[in-house]
N, C-alpha and C positions, 0 to 999 in steps of 0.2 A: 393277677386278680383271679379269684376264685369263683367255679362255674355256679352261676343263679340261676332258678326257676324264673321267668316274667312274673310278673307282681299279677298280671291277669289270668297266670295259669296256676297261682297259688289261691286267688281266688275261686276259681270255677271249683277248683279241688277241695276245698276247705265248704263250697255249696254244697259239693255232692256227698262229702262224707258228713257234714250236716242230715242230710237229708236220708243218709243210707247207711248209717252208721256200722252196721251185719254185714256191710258188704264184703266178696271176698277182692282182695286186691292183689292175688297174685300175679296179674299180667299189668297191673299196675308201675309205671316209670314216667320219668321226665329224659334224663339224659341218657345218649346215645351209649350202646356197646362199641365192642371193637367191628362189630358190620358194619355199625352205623356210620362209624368215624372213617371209613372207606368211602363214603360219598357223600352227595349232598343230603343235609336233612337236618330237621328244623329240631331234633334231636341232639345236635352236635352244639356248643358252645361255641359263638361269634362274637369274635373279635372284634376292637379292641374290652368289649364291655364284658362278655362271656357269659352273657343272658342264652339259656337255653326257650325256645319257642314253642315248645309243642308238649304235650301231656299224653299218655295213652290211661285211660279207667279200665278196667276189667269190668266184662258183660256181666257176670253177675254180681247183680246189684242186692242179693238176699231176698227177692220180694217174686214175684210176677214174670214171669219167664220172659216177657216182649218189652221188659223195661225199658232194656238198653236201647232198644232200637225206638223205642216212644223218646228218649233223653237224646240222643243222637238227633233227632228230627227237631225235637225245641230248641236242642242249640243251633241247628241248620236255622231253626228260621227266627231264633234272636239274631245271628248272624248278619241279616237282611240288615238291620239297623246297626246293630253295635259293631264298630268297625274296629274293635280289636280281634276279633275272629278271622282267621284267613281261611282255614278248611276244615270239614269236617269226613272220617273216615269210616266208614263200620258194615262189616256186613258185604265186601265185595263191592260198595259203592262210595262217591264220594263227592259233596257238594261246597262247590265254592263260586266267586261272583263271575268264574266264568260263564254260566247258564242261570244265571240271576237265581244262587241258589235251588236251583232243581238237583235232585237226585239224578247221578250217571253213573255208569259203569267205570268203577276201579280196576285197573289192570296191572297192578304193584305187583311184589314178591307177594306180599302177606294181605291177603283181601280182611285183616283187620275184624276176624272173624270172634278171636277170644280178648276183643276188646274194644274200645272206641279211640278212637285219634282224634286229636285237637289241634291245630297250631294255631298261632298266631302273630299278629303282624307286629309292628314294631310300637304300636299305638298301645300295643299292652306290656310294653317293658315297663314303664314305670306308673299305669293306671293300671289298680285292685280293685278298684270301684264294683260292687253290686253288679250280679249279670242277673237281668229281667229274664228267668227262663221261667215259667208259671211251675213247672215239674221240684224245683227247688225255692222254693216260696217267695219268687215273685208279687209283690202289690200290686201289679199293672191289671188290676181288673174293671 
């Protein structure tokens, strides 16, 4: 079988380049290098299905210099509810339901600085479904 994106990380991607169309996306990926494939990570293609889990965006988004980290924070807190979201990465920090979504201290190789990180859980391998983030034209008003 051939490596997939999640259905919910082709979603959020197809939100943001909706919405940011000028963006630049060169720190933009889904699946892992040959670092990646050295250990764990939600970059790598899992078996037997070989859904890849995770998405990086590149910070600039074409717009407002603090985008990224405004988009970073909406997705941290659709997160709260939408449980196809497992983490979120950018900026040196990184929020997940370990600390009921609060921002903490990242301490990886790459504090995620020329981009944003996404994974997600297995709830998004086969739901594309609309993610309510208000930044990417969310109706939940």
């Amino acid at each position: 079988m051939k490596p997939h994106l999640s259905k919910a990380g082709v979603q959020l991607r197809e939100q943001i380049d909706d919405h940011f169309p000028d963006r630049d996306r060169r720190s933009d990926g889904w699946i892992g290098d040959s670092r990646h494939a050295t250990a764990k990570s939600d970059h790598n293609p899992l078996p037997p299905t070989m859904v890849v889990r995770a998405i990086d965006i590149d910070s600039d988004l074409g717009g407002a210099k603090n985008n990224a980290t405004y988009l970073a924070d909406q997705i941290r807190i659709a997160a709260k509810t939408d449980k196809r979201i497992a983490y979120v990465i950018h900026n040196g920090k990184i929020a997940s339901p370990i600390l009921k979504w609060k921002w903490r201290k990242y301490s990886g190789i790459d504090p995620h600085t020329s981009h944003l990180h996404i994974s997600f859980t297995h709830k998004g391998d086969d739901d594309g479904s609309f993610f309510q983030i208000p930044l990417l034209g969310a109706n939940n008003g």
